[in-house]
C-alpha positions as CSV (number, residue, x, y, z in Angstrom):
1,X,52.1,-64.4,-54.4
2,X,48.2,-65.1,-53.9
3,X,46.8,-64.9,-51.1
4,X,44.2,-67.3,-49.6
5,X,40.5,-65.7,-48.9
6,X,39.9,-66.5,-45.5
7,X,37.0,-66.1,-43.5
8,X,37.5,-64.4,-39.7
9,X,35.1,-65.7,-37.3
10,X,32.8,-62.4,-36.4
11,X,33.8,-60.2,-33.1
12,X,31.5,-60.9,-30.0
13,X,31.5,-58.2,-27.5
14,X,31.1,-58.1,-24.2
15,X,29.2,-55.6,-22.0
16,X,32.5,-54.1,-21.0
17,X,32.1,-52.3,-24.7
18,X,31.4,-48.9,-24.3
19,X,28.4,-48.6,-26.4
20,X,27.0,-51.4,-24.7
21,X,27.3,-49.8,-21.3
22,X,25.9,-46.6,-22.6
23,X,22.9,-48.7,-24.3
24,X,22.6,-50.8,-21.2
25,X,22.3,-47.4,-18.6
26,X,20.0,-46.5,-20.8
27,X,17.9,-49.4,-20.4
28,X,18.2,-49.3,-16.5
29,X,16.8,-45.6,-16.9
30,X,13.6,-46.6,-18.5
31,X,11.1,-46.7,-15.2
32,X,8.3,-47.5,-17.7
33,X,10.1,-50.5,-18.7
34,X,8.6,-53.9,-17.5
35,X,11.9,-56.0,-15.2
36,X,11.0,-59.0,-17.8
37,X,11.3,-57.1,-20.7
38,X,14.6,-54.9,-19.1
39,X,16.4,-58.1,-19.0
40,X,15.5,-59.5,-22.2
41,X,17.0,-56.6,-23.7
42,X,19.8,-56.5,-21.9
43,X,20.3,-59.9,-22.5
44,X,20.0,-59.9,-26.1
45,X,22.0,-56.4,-26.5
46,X,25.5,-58.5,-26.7
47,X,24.3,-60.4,-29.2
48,X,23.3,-57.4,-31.4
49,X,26.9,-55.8,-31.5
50,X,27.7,-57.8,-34.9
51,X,28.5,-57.5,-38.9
52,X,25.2,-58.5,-39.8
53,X,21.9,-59.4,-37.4
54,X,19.6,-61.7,-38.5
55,X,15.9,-60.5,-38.2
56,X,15.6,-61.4,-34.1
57,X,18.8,-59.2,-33.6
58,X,17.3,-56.6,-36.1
59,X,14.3,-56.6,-34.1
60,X,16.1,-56.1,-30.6
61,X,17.6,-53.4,-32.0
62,X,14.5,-51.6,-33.1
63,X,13.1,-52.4,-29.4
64,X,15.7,-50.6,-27.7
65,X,15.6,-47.5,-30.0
66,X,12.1,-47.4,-28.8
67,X,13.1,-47.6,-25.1
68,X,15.8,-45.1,-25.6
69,X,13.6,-42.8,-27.2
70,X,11.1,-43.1,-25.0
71,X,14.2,-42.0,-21.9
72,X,15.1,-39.5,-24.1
73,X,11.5,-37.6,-24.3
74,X,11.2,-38.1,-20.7
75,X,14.4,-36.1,-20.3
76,X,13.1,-33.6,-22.8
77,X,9.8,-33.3,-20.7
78,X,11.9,-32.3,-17.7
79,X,13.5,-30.1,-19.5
80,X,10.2,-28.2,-21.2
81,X,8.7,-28.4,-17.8
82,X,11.9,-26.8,-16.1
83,X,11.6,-24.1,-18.9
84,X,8.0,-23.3,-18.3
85,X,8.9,-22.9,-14.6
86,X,11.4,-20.5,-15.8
87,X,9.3,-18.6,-18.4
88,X,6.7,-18.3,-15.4
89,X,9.3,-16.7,-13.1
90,X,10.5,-14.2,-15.9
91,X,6.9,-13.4,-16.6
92,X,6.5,-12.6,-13.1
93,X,9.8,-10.0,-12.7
94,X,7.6,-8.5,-15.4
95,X,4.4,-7.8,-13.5
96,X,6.8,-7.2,-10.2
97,X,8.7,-4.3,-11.7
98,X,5.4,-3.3,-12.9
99,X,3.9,-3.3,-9.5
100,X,7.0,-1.8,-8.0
101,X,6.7,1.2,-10.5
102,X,3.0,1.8,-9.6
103,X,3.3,1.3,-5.7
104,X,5.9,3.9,-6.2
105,X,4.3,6.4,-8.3
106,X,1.6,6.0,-5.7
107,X,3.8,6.9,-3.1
108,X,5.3,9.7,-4.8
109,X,1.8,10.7,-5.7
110,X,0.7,10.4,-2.0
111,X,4.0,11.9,-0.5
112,X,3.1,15.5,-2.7
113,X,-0.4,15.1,-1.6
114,X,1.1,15.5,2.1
115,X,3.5,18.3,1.4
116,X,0.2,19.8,-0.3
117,X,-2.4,19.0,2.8
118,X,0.8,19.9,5.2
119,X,0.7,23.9,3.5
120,X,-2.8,23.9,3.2
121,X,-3.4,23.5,7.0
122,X,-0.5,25.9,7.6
123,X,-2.5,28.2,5.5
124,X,-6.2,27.5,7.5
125,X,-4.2,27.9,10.7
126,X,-2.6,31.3,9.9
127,X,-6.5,32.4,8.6
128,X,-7.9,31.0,12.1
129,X,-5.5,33.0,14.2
130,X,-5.7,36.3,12.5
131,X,-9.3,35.9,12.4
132,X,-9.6,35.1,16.3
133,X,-7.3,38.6,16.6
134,X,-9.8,40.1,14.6
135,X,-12.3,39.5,16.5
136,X,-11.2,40.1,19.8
137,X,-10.4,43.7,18.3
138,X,-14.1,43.9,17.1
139,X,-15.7,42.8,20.4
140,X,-12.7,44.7,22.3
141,X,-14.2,48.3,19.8
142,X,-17.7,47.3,21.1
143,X,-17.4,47.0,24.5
144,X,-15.5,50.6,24.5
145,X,-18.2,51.7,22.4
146,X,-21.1,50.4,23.7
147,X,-19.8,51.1,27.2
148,X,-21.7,55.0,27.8
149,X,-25.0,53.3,26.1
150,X,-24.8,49.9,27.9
151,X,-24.8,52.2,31.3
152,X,-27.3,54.1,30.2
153,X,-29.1,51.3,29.2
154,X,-28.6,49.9,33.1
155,X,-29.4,53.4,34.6
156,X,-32.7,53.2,32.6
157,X,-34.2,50.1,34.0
158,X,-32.6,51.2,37.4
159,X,-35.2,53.8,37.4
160,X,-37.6,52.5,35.4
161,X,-38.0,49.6,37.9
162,X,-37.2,51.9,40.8
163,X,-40.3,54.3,39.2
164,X,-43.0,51.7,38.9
165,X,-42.2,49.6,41.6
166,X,-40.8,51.7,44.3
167,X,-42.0,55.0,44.2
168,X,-46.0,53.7,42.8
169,X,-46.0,52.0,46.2
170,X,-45.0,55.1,48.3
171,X,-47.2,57.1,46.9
172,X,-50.4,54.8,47.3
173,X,-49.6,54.9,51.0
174,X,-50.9,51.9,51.3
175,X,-47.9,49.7,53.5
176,X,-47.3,50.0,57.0
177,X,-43.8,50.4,56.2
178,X,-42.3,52.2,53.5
179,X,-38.8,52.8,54.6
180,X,-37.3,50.0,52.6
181,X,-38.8,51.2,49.2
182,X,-37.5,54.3,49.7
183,X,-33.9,52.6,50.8
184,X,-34.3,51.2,47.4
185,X,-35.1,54.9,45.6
186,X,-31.9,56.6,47.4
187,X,-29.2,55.2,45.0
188,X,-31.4,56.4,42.1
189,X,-31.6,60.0,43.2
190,X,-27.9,60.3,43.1
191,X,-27.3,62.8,39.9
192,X,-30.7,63.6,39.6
193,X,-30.9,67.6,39.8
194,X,-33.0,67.5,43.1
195,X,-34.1,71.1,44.7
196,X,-32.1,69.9,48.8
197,X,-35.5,71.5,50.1
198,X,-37.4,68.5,48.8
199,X,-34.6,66.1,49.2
200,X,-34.7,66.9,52.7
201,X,-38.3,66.4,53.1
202,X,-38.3,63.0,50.9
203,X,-37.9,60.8,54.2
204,X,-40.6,62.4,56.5
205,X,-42.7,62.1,53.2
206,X,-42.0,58.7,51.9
207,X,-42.7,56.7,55.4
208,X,-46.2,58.4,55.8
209,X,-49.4,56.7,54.6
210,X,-51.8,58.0,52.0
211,X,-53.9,59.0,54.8
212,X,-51.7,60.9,56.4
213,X,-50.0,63.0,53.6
214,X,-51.1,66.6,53.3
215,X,-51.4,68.5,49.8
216,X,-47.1,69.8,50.5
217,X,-46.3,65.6,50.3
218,X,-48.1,65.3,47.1
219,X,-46.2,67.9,45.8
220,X,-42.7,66.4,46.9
221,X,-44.0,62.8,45.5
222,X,-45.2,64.3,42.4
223,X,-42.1,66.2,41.9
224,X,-40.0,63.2,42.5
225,X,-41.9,61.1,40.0
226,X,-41.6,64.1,37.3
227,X,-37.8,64.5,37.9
228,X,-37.8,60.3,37.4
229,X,-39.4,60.5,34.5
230,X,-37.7,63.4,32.8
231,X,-34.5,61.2,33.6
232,X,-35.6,58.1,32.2
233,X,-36.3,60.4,28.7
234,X,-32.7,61.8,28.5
235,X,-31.3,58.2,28.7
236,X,-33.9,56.6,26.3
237,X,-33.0,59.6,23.9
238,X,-29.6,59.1,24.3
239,X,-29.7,55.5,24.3
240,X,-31.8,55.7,20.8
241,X,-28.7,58.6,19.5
242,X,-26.0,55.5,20.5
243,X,-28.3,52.7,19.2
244,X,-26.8,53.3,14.9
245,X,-22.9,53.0,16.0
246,X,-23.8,50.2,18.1
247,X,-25.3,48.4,16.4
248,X,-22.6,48.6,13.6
249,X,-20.0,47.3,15.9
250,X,-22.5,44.7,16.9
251,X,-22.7,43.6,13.0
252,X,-18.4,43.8,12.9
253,X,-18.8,41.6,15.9
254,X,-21.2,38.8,14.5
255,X,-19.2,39.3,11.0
256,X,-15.9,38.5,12.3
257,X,-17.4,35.8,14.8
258,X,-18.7,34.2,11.6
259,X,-15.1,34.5,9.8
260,X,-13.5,32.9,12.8
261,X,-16.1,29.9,12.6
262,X,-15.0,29.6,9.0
263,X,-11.3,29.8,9.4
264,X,-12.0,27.4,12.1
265,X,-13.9,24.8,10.2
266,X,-11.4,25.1,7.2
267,X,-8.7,24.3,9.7
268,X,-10.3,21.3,11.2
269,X,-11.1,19.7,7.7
270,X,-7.4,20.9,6.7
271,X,-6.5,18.4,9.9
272,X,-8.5,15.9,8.9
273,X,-7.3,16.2,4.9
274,X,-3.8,16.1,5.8
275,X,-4.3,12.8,8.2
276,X,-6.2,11.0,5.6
277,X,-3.2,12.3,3.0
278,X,-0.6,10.8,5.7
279,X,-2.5,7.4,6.3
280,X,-2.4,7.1,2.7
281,X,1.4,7.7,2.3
282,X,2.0,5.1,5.0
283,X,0.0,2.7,3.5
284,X,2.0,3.7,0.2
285,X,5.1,3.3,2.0
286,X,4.3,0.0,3.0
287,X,3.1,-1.1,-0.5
288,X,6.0,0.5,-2.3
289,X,8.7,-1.9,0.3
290,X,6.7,-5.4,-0.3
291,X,6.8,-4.8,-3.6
292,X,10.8,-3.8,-3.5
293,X,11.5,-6.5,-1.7
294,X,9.4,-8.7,-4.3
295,X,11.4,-7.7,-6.4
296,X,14.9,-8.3,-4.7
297,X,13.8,-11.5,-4.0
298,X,13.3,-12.7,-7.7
299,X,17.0,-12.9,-8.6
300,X,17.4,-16.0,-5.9
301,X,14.1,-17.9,-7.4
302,X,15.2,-16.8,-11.1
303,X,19.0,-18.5,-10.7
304,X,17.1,-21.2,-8.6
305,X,15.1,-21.9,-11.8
306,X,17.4,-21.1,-14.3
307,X,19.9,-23.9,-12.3
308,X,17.1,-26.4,-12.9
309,X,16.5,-25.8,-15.5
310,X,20.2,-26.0,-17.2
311,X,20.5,-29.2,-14.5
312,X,17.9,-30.7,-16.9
313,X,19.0,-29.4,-19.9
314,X,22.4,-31.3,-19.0
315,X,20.9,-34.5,-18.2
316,X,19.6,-34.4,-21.6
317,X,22.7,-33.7,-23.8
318,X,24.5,-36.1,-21.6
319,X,22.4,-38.8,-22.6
320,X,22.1,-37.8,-26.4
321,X,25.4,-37.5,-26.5
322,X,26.3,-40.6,-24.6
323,X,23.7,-43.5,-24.2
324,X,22.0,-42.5,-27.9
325,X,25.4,-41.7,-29.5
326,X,26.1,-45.3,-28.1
327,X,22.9,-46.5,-29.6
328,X,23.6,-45.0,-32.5
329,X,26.7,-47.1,-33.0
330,X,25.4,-50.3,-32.7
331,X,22.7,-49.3,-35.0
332,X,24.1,-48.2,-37.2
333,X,27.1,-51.2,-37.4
334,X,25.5,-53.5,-39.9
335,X,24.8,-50.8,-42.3
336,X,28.2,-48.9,-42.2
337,X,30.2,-49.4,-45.0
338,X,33.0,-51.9,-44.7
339,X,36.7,-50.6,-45.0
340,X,39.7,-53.1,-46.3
341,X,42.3,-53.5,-43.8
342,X,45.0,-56.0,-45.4
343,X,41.9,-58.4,-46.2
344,X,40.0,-57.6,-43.5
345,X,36.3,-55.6,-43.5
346,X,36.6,-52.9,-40.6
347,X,34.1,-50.3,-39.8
348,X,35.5,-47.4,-37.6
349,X,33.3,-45.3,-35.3
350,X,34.5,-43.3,-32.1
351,X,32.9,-43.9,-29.1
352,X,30.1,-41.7,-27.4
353,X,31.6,-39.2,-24.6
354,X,29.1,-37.4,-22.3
355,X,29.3,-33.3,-21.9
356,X,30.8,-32.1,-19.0
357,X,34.4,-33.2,-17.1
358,X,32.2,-34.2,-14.0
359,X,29.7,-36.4,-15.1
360,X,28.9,-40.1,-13.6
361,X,27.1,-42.0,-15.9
362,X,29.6,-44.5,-18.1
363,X,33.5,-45.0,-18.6
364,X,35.5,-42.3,-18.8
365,X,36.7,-41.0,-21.7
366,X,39.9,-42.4,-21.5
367,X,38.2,-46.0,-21.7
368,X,36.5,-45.2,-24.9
369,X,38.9,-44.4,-27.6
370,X,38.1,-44.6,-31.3
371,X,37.3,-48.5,-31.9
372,X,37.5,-50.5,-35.1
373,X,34.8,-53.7,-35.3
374,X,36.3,-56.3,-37.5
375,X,33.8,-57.9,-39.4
376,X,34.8,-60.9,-41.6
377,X,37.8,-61.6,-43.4
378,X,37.7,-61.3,-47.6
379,X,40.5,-62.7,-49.7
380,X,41.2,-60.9,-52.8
């Protein structure tokens, strides 16, 4: 039997193809594209969907490869700009862990440095206290000490003063009144070793003027001012024998005075060292929880970036996959090989299908099964 060569009319399809959808969404998604020129192409993208293009349907073709390239590197510019958002935020847990780690050696740093200042004034306190005891034991030796010389030392200018003030102006005679300077003498010539003859003739004696004093009264006030002055020896000389020890415990006085200023002064700065050390810590504190809390709050903007970024990267294979795959198709039609089919030249390609169970953009995949474009009948 022979068969006839016949020759098939060549498919037309319509925009319901899915490759054509995929081409044509990818046309709408051009924001660079002109309206005029969106609509030429979408126009003449039917008409390209054939066996074999002449050169106009050639040259369509090439257009909306450029147009769907040019979508395509806009997708891949979100997606490099999403992943330099993200590269930023993982450079930054970087320098926040290193700031955490510093802030906290700091604070561990400072916190030691306050345990230190916090023994060291212990330390300065203890010294000031046992140095204050010290020297209330020093001045407590010298006042026991000192006490016999001090009241010599009082007795001394007691009759000293009472000497050449008191008794010089009885004996000149020259008052009206002497009864009060020798009221002032009677306290003085308690202990003195006093004959009673001549203490009993000391008043009589010390009222009278010069004038009126005999040789007997210049005996008695002579007398007196020897027994004065004999007195006033015996205490200096016993005041000079007391004079080495005292002035020994005077020097443990002034000694321990001076440790006590020192403990003191140590104790003080101690204070003051150990409030710098715990401003310091607090500040640490503080520095240690922003940056801790820096820290905690980088997983949220990491995930928030690394979500954006994969949102992106998404986008992008979705359209590779389904409005260039669908581009690719009707590209590449005219130049796949044919296939027989009981005198008929078919080419067999499966239609694009996005990534991802959810997506929105084009038929489902149950609308685009594999496809076979019939070109034109050959006899044999």
């Amino acid at each position: 039997k022979r068969e006839a060569e016949v020759a098939a009319p060549v498919a037309k399809k319509s925009r319901s193809d899915p490759a054509v959808a995929g081409v044509a969404e990818a046309l709408e998604q051009a924001s660079d594209l002109s309206d005029a020129c969106r609509r030429m192409l979408l126009a003449g993208l039917p008409k390209c969907v054939v066996g074999e293009r002449h050169e106009m349907q050639a040259a369509v073709v090439t257009m909306i490869g450029q147009v769907v390239s040019g979508v395509q590197a806009k997708y891949q510019e979100a997606v490099d700009a999403e992943n330099f958002k993200l590269r930023d935020v993982e450079a930054s847990k970087a320098e926040l862990q290193e700031t955490l780690a510093k802030a906290e050696e700091v604070l561990a740093g400072d916190s030691k440095d306050v345990e230190a200042k916090t023994a060291m004034l212990a330390a300065a306190a203890e010294s000031a206290t046992s140095a204050k005891i010290v020297l209330q034991e020093k001045q407590e030796a010298q006042r026991t000490g000192d006490a016999d010389m001090v009241e010599a030392q009082e007795s001394k200018a007691a009759l000293v003063k009472g000497t050449d003030t008191d008794l010089q102006t009885i004996v000149e005679g020259a008052a009206e009144d002497n009864s009060e300077h020798y009221e002032a003498l009677l306290p003085l010539l308690t202990g003195l070793a006093l004959d009673q003859s001549l203490m009993s003739t000391l008043p009589s004696v010390c009222v009278k003027k010069a004038t009126d004093r005999g040789a007997f009264d210049a005996m008695v006030l002579d007398q007196l001012r020897k027994t004065l002055r004999e007195k006033i020896d015996a205490l200096s000389k016993s005041i000079d024998a007391s004079l080495p020890a005292a002035q020994e415990r005077e020097a443990a006085v002034t000694a321990a005075q001076a440790q006590l200023d020192a403990a003191t002064a140590s104790q003080q700065a101690a204070d003051e060292a150990l409030s710098a050390a715990k401003a310091a810590e607090a500040s640490a504190t503080t520095a240690a929880k922003v940056a801790k809390d820096a820290v905690a709050a980088f997983e949220p903007a990491y995930s928030q970036a690394a979500q954006a970024r994969d949102a992106q990267a998404e986008k992008l294979e979705n359209f590779r996959l389904y409005n260039v795959g669908s581009f690719e198709i009707i590209r590449d039609q005219a130049a796949a090989p044919a296939t027989t089919v009981g005198g008929a030249r078919a080419s067999c390609r499966s239609s694009p299908r996005r990534r991802g169970a959810n997506s929105s953009r084009g038929p489902p995949s149950s609308e685009r099964p594999r496809r076979c474009d019939i070109g034109v009948f050959e006899g044999n």
